[in-house]
gemmi code that builds the backbone of each chain (N, CA, C; Angstrom):
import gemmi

chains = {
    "A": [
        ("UNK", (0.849, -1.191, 0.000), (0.000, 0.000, 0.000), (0.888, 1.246, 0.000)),
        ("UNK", (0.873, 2.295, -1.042), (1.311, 3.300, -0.941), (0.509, 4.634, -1.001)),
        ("UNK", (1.392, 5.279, 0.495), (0.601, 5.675, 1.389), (1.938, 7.395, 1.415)),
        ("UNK", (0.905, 8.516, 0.482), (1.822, 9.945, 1.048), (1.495, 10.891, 1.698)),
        ("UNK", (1.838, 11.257, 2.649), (1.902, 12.363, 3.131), (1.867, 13.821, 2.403)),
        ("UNK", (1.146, 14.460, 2.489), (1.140, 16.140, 1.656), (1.735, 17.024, 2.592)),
        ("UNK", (2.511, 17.671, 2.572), (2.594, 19.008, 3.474), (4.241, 19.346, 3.145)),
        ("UNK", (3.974, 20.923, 3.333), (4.981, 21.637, 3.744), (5.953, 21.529, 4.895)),
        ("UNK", (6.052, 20.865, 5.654), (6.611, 20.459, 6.868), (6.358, 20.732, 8.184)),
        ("UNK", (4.894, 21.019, 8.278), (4.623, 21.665, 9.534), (4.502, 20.338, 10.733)),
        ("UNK", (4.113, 20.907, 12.101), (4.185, 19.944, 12.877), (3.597, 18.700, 12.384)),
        ("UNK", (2.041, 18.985, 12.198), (0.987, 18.647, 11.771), (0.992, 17.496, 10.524)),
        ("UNK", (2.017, 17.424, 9.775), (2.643, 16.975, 8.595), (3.166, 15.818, 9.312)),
        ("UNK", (4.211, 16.070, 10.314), (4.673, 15.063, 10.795), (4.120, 14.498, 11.722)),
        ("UNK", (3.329, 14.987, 12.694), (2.501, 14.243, 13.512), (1.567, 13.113, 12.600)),
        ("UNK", (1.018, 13.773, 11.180), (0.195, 12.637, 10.662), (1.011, 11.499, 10.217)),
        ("UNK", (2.688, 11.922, 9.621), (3.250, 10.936, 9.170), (3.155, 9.672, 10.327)),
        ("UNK", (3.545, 10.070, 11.353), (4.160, 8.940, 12.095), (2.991, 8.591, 13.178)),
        ("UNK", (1.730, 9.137, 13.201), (0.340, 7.942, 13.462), (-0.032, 7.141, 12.443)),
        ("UNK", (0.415, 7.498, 10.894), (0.297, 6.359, 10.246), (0.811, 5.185, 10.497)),
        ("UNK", (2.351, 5.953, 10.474), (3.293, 4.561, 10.552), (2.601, 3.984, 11.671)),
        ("UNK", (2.780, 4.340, 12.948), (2.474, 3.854, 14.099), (1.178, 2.694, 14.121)),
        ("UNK", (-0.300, 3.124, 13.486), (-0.926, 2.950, 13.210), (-0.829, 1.237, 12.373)),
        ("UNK", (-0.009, 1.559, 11.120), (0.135, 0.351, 10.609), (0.788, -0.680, 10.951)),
        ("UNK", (2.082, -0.299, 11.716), (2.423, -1.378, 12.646), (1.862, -2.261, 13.339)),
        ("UNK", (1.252, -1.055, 14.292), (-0.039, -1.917, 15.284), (-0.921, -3.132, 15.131)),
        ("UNK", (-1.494, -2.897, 13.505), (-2.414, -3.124, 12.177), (-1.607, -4.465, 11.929)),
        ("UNK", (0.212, -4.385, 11.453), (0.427, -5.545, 10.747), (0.895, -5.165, 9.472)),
        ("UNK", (0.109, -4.115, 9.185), (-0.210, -3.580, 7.686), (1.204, -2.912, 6.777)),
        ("UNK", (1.797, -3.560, 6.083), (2.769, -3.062, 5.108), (2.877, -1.956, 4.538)),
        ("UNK", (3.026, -0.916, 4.889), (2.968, 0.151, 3.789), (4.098, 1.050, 3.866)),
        ("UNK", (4.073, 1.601, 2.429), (5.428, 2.299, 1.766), (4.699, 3.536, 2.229)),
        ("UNK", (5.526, 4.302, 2.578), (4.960, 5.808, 3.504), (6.388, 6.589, 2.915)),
        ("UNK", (5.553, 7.780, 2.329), (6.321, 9.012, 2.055), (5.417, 10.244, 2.064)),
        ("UNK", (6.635, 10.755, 2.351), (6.600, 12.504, 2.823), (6.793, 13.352, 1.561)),
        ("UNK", (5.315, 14.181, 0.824), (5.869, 14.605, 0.266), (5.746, 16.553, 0.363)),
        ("UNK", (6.685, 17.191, -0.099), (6.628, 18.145, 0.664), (6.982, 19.325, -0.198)),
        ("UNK", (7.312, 18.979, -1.854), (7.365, 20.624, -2.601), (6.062, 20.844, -3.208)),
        ("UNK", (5.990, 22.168, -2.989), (4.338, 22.932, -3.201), (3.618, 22.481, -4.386)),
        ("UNK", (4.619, 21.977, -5.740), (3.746, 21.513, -6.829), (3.603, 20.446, -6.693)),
        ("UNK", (4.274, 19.243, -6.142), (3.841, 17.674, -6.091), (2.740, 18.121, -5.225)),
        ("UNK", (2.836, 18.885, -4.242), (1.099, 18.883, -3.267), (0.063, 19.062, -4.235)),
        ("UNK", (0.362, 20.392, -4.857), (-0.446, 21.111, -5.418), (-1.299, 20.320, -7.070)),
        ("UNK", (-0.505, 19.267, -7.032), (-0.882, 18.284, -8.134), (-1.826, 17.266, -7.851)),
        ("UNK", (-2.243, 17.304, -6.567), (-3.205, 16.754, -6.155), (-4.521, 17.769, -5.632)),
        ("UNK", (-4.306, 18.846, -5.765), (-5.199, 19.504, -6.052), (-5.675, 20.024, -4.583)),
        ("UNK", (-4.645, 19.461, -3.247), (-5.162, 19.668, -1.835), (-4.493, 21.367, -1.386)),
        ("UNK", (-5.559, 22.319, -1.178), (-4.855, 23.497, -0.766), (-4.751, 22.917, 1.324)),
        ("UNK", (-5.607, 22.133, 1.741), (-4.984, 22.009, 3.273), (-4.527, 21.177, 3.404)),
        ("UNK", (-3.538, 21.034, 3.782), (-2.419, 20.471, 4.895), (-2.628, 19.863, 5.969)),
        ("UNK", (-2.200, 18.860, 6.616), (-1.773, 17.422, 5.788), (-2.593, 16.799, 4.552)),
        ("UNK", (-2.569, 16.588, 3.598), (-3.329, 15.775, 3.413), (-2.434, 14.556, 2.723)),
        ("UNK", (-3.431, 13.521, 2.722), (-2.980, 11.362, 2.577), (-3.484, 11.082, 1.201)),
        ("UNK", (-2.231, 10.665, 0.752), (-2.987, 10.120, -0.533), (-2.750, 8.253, -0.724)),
        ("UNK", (-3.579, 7.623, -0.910), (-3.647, 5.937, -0.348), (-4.102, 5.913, -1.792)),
        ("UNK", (-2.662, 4.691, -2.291), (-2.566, 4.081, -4.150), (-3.056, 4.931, -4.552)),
        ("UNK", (-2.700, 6.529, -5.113), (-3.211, 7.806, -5.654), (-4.177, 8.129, -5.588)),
        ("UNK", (-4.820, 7.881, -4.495), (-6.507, 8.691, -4.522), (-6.141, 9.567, -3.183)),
        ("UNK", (-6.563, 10.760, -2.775), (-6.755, 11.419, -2.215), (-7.705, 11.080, -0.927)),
        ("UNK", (-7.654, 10.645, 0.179), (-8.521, 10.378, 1.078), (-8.817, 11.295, 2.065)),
        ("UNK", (-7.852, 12.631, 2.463), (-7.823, 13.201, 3.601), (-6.771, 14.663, 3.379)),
        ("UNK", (-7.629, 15.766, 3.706), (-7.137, 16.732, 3.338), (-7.467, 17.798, 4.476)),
        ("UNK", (-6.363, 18.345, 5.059), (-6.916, 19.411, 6.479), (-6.557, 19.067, 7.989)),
        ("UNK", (-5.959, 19.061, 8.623), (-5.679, 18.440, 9.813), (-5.154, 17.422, 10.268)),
        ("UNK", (-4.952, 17.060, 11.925), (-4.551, 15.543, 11.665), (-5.287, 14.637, 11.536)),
        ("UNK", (-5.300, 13.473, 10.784), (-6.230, 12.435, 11.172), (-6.413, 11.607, 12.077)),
        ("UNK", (-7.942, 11.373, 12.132), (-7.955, 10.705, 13.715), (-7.387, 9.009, 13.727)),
        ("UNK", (-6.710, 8.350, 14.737), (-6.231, 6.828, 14.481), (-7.660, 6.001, 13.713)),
        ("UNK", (-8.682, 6.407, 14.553), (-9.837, 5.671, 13.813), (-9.784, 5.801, 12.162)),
        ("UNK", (-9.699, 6.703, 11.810), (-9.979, 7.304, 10.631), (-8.579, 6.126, 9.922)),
        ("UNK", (-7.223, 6.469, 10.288), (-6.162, 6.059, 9.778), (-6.768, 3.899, 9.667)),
        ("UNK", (-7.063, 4.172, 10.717), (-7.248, 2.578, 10.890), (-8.186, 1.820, 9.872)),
        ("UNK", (-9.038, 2.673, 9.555), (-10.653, 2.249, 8.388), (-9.693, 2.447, 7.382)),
        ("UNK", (-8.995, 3.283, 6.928), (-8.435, 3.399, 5.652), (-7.283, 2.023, 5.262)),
        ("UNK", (-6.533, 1.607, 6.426), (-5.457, 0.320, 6.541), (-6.229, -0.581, 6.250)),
        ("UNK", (-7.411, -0.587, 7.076), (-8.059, -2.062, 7.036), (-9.032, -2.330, 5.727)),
        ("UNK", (-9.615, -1.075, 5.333), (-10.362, -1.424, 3.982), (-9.255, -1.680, 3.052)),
        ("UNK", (-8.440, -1.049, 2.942), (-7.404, -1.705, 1.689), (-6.440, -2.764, 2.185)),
        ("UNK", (-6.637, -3.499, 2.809), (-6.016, -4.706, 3.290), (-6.822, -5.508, 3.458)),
        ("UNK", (-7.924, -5.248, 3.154), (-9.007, -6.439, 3.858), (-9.114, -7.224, 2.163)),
    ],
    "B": [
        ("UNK", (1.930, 15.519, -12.913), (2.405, 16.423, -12.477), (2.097, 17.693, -12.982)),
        ("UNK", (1.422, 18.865, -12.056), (1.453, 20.325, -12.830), (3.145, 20.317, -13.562)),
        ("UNK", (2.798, 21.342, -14.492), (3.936, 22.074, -15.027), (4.326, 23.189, -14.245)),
        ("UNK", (5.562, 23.336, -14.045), (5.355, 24.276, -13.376), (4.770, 25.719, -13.415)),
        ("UNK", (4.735, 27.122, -12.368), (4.180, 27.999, -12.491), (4.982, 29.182, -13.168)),
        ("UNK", (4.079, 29.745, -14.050), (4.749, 30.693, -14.481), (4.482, 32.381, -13.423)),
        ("UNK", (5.879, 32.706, -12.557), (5.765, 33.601, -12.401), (6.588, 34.689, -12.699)),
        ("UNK", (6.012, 36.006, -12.369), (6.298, 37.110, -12.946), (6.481, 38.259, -11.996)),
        ("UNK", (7.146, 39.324, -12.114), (7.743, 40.679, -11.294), (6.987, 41.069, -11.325)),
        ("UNK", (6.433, 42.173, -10.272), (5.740, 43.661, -10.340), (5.956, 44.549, -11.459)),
        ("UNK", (6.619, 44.460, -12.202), (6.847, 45.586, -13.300), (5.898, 44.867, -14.893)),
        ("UNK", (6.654, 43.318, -14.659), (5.327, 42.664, -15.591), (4.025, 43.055, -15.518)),
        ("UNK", (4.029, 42.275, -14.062), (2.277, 42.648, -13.674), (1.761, 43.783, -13.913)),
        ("UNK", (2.579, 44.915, -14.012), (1.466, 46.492, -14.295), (1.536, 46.373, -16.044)),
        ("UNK", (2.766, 46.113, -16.294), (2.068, 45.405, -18.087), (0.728, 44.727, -18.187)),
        ("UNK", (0.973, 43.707, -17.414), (-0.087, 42.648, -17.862), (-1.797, 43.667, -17.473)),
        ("UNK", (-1.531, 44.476, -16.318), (-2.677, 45.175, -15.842), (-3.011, 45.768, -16.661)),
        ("UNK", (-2.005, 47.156, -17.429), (-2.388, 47.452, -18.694), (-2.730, 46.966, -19.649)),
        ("UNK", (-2.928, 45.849, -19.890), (-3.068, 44.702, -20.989), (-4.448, 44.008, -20.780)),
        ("UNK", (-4.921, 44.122, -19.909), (-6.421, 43.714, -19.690), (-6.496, 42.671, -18.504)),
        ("UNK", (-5.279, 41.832, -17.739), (-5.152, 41.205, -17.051), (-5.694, 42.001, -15.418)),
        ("UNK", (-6.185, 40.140, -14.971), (-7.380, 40.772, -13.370), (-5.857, 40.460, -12.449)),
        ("UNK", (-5.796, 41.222, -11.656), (-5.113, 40.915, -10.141), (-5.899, 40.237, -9.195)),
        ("UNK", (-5.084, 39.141, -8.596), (-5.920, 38.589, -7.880), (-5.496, 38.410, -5.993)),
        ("UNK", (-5.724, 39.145, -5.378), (-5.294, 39.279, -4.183), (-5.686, 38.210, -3.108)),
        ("UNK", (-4.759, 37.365, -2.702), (-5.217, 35.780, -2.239), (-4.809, 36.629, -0.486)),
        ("UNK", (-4.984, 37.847, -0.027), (-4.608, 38.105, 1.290), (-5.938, 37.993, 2.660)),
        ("UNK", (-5.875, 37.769, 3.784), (-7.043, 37.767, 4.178), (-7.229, 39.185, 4.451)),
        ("UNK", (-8.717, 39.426, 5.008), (-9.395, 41.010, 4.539), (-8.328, 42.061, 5.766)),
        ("UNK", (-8.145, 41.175, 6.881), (-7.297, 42.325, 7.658), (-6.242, 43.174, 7.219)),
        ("UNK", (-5.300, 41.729, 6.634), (-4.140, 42.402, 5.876), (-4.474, 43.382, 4.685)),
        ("UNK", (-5.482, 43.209, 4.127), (-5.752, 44.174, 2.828), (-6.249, 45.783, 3.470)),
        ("UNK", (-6.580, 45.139, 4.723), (-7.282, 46.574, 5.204), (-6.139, 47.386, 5.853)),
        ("UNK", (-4.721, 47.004, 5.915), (-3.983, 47.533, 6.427), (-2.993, 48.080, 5.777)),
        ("UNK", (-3.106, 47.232, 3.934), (-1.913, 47.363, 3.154), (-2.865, 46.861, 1.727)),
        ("UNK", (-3.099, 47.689, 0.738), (-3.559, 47.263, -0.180), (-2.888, 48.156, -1.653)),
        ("UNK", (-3.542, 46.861, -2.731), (-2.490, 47.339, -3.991), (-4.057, 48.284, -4.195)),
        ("UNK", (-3.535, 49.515, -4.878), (-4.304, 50.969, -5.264), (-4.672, 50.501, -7.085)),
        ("UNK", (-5.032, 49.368, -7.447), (-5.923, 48.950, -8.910), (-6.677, 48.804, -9.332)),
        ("UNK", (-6.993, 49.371, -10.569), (-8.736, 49.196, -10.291), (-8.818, 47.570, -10.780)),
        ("UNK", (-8.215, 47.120, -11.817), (-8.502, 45.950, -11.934), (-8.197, 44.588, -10.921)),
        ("UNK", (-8.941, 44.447, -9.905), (-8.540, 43.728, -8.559), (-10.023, 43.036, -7.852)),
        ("UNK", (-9.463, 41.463, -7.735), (-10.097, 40.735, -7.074), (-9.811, 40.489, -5.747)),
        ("UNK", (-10.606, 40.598, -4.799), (-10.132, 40.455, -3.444), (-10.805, 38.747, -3.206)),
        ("UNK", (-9.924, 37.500, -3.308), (-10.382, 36.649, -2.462), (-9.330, 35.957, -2.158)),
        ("UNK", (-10.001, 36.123, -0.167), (-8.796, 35.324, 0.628), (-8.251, 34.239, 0.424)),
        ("UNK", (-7.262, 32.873, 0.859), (-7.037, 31.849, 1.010), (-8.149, 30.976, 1.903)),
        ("UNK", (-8.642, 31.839, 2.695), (-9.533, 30.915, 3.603), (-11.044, 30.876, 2.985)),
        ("UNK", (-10.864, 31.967, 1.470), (-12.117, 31.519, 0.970), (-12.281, 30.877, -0.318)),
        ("UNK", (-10.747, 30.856, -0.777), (-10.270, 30.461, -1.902), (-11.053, 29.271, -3.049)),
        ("UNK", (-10.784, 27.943, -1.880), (-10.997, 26.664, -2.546), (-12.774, 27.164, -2.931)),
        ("UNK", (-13.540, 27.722, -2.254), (-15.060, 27.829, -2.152), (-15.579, 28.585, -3.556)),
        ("UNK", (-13.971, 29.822, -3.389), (-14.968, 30.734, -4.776), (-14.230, 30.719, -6.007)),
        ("UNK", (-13.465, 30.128, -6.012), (-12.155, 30.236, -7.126), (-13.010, 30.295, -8.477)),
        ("UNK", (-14.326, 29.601, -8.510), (-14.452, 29.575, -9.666), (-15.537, 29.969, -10.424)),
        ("UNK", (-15.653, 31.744, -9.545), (-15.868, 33.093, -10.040), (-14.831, 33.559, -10.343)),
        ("UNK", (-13.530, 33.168, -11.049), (-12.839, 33.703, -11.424), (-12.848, 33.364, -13.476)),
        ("UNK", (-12.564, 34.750, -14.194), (-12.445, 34.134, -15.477), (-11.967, 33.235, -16.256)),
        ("UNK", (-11.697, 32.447, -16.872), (-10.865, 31.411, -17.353), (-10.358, 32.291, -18.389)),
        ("UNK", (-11.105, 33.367, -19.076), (-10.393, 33.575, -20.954), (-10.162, 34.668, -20.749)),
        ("UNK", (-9.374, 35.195, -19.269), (-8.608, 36.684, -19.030), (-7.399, 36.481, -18.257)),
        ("UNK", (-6.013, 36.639, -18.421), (-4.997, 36.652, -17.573), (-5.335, 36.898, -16.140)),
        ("UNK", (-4.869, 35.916, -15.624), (-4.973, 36.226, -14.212), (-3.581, 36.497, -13.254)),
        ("UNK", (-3.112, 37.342, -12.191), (-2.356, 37.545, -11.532), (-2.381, 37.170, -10.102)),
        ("UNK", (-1.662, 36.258, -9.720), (-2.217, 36.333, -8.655), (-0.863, 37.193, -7.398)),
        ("UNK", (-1.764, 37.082, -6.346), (-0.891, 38.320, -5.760), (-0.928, 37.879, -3.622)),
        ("UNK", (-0.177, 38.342, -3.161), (0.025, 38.303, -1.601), (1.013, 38.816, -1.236)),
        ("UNK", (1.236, 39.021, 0.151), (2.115, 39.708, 1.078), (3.808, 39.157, 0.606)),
        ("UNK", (4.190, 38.016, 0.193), (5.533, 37.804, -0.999), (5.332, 37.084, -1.273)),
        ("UNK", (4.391, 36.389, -1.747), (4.201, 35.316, -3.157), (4.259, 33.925, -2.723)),
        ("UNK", (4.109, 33.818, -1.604), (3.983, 32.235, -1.260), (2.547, 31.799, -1.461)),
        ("UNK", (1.677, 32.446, -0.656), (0.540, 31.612, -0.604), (-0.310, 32.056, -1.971)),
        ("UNK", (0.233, 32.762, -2.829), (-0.158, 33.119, -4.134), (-0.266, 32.258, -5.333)),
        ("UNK", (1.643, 31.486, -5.041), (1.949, 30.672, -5.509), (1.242, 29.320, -5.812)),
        ("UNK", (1.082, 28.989, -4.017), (-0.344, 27.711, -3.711), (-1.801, 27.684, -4.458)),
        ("UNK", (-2.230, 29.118, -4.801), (-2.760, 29.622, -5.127), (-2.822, 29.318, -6.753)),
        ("UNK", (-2.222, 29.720, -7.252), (-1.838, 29.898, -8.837), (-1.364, 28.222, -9.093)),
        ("UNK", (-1.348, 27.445, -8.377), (-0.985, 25.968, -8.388), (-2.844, 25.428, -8.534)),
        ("UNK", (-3.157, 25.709, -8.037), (-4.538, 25.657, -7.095), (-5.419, 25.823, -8.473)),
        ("UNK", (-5.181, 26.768, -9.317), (-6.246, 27.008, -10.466), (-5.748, 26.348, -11.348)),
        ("UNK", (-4.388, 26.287, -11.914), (-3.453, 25.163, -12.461), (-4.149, 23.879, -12.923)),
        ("UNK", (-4.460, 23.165, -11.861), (-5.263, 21.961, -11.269), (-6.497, 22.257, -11.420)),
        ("UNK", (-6.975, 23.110, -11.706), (-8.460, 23.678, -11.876), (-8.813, 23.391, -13.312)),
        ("UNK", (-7.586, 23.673, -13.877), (-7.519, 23.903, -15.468), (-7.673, 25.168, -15.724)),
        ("UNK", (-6.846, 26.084, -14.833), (-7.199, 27.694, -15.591), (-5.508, 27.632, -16.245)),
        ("UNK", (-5.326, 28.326, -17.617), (-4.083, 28.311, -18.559), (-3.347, 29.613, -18.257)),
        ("UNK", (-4.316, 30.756, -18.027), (-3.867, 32.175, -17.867), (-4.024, 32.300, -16.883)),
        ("UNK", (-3.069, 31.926, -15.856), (-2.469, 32.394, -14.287), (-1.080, 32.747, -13.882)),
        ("UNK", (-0.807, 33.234, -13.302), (0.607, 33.899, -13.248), (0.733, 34.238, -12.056)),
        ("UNK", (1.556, 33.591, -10.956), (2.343, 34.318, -10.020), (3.082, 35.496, -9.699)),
        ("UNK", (2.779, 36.532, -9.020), (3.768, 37.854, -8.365), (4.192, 37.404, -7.445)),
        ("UNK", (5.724, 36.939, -8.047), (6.690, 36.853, -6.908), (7.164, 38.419, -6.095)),
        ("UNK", (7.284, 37.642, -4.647), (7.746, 39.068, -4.208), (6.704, 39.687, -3.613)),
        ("UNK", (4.886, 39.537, -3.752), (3.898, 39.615, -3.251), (4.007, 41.433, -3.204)),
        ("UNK", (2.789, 41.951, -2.413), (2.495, 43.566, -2.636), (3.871, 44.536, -1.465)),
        ("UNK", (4.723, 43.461, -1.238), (6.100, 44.190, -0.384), (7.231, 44.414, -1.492)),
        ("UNK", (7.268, 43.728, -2.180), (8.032, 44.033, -3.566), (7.484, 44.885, -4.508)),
        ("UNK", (6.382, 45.055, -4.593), (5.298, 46.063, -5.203), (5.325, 47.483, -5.218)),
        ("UNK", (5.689, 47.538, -3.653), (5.539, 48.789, -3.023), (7.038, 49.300, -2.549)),
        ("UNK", (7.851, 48.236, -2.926), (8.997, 48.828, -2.712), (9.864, 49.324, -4.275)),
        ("UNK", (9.073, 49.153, -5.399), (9.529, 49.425, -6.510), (8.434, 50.677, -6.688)),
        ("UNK", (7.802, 51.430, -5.680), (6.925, 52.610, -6.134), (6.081, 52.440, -6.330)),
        ("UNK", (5.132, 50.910, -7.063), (4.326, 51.088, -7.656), (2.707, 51.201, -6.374)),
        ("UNK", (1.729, 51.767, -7.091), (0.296, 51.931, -6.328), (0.058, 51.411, -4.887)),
        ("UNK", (-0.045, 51.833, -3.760), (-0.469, 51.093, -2.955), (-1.530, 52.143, -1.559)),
        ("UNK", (-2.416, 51.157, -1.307), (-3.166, 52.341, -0.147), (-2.836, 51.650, 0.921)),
        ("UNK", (-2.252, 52.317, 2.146), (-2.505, 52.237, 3.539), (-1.172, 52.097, 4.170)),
        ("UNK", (-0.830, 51.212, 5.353), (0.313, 51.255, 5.842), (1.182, 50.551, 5.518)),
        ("UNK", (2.588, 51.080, 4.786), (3.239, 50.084, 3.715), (4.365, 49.703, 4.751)),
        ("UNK", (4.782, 50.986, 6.148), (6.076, 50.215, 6.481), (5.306, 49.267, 7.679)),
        ("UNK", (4.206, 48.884, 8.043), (3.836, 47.752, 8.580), (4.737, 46.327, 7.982)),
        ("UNK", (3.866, 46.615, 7.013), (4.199, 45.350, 5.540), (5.646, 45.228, 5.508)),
        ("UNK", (6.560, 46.409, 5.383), (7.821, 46.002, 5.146), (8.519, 45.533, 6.050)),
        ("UNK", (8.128, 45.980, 7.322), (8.888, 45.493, 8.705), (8.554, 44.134, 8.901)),
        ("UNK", (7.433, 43.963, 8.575), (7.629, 42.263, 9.003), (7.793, 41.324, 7.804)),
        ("UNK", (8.579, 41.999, 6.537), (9.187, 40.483, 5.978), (10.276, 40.755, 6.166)),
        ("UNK", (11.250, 39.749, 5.220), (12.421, 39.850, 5.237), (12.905, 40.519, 3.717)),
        ("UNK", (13.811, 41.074, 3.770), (14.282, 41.454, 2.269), (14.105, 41.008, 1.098)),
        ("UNK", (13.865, 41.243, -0.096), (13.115, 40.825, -0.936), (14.439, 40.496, -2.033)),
        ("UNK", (14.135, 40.296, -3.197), (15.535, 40.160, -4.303), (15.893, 41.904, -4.726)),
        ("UNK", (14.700, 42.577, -4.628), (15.039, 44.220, -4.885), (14.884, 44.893, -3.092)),
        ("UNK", (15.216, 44.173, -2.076), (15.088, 44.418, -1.156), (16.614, 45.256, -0.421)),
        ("UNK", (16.370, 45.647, 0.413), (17.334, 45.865, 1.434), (17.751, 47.157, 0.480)),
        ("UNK", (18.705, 48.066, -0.340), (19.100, 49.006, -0.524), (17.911, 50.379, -1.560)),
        ("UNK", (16.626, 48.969, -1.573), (15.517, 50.152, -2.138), (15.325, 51.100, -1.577)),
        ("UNK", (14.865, 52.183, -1.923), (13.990, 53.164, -1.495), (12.580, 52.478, -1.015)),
        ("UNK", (11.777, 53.130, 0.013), (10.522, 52.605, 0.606), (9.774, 53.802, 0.265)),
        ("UNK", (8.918, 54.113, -1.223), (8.519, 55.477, -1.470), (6.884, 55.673, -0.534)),
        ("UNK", (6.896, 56.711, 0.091), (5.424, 56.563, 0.498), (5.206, 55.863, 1.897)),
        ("UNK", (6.193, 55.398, 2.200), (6.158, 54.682, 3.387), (4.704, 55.135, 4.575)),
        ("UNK", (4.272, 54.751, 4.796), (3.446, 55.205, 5.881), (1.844, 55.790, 5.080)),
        ("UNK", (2.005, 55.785, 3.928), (0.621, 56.172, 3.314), (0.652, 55.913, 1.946)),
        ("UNK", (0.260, 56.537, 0.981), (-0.238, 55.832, -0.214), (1.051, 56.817, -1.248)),
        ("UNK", (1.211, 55.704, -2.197), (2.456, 55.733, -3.190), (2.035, 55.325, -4.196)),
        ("UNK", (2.087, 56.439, -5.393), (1.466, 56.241, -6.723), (2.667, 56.613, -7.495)),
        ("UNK", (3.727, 56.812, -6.999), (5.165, 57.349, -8.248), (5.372, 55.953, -8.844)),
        ("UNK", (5.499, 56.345, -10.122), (5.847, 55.379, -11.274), (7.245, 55.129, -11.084)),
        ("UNK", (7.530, 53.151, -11.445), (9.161, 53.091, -11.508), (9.121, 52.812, -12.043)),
        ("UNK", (10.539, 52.762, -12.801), (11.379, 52.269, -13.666), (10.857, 51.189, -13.878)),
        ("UNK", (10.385, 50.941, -15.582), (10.067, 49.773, -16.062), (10.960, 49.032, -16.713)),
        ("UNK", (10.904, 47.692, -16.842), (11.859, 47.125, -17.639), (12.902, 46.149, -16.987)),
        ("UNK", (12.904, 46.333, -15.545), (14.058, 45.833, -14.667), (13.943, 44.307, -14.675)),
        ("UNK", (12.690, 43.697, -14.645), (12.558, 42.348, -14.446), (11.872, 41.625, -15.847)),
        ("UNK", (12.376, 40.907, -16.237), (11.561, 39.979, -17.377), (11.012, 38.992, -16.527)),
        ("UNK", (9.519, 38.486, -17.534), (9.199, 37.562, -16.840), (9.822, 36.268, -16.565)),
        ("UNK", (9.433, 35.815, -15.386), (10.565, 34.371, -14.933), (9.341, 33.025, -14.735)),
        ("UNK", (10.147, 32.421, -15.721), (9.362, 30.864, -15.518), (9.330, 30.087, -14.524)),
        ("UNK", (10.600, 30.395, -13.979), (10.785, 29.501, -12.436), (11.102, 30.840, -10.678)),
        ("UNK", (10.998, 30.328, -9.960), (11.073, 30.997, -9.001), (13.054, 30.872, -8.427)),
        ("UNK", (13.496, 31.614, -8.897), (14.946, 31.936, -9.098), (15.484, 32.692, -7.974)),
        ("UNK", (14.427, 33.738, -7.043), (15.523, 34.282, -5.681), (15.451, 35.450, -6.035)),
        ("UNK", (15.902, 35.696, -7.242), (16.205, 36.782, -7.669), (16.057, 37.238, -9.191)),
        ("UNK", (15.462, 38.743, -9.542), (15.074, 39.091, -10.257), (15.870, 40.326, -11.273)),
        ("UNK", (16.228, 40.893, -10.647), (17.036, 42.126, -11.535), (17.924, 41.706, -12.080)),
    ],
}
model = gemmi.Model(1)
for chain_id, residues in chains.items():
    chain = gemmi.Chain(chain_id)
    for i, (resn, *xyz) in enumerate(residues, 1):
        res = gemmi.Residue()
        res.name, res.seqid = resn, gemmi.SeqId(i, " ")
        for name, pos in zip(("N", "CA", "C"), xyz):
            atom = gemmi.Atom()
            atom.name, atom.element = name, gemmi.Element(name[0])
            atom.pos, atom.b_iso = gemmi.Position(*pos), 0.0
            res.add_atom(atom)
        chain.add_residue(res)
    model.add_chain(chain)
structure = gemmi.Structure()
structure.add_model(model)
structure.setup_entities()
């Protein structure tokens, strides 16, 4: 499962990175996790808020951090 | 992948203004109320209202977009990019580079200048107007337009 991170580098960016990871560990769940962080790779997904997750190129989450629940439905539907 | 953005100097932009092109001011309303570009051709919409109205904006008229130095302008002008607008254009340097080359501005400009940092025409400019409104014409010609965001312009 590949799994990116959007953001400019704010806390918020990294706090979501690493409840993913955290998250998928927990889970079991394999995933390739990257950070991506210059304004046009964001901006090519079309997300103006920050963080946002993009899971096998679809866009799932855009604006804040996400909640573990939230992270967890997204691991487990594409692993299930 | 977008291509990248094409942006452009303050000295362009009053071309392009003369030329029929809209300015598009991505600042929120405080900052405009404290520091604004003096054009008539000018759209005021914030970032925080951006994603909602973007698309009351024209597609078949140059667009400029514009802010305090060109970052969140940039996001901005990425933002319609992805929209599919063709005629958008970044002001690097935002309305502090603007106003430090003379051109139009109403309200308090050395607010604005004190809190960035030096610009690529920064640090040995003149600050015309400082403290109220500045309509002296500068020197045109200094910057060609720039395809990539380079630092520096003159």
């Amino acid at each position: 499962m590949d799994i990116k991170v959007l953001g400019t580098g704010c806390a918020n960016c990294r706090t979501t990175l690493a409840l993913i990871e955290q998250v998928a560990q927990a889970k079991g769940v394999a995933v390739n996790l990257q950070k991506v962080e210059e304004l046009r790779d964001i901006m090519s997904y079309g997300v103006m808020s920050t963080p946002g997750v993009v899971i096998d190129g679809k866009v799932v989450h855009a604006g804040g951090v996400p909640g573990r629940d939230k992270i967890e439905q997204w691991l487990v539907a594409k692993h299930a | 992948m977008l291509d990248e953005a094409k942006e452009v100097c303050p000295t362009t932009t009053r071309r392009m203004l003369r030329e029929g092109a809209l300015l598009v001011d991505v600042r929120e309303r405080d900052e405009i109320d404290g520091l604004a570009f003096d054009v008539a051709d000018l759209v005021v919409m914030p970032m925080s209202e951006f994603e909602r109205r973007c698309a009351e904006l024209p597609r078949d008229r140059d667009l400029v977009m514009v802010c305090r130095v060109g970052e969140r302008s940039l996001k901005a002008t990425y933002f319609l990019m992805y929209q599919g607008y063709t005629r958008v254009a970044n002001m690097e340097g935002g309305i502090v580079k603007w106003a430090r080359k003379g051109f139009p501005v109403k309200g308090n400009l050395s607010a604005a200048i004190a809190s960035s940092g030096t610009g690529c025409c920064g640090g040995a400019a003149p600050i015309p107007g400082a403290g109220g409104e500045s309509t002296r014409a500068a020197s045109e010609g200094c910057c060609a337009p720039q395809p990539k965001r380079t630092g520096a312009c003159c």
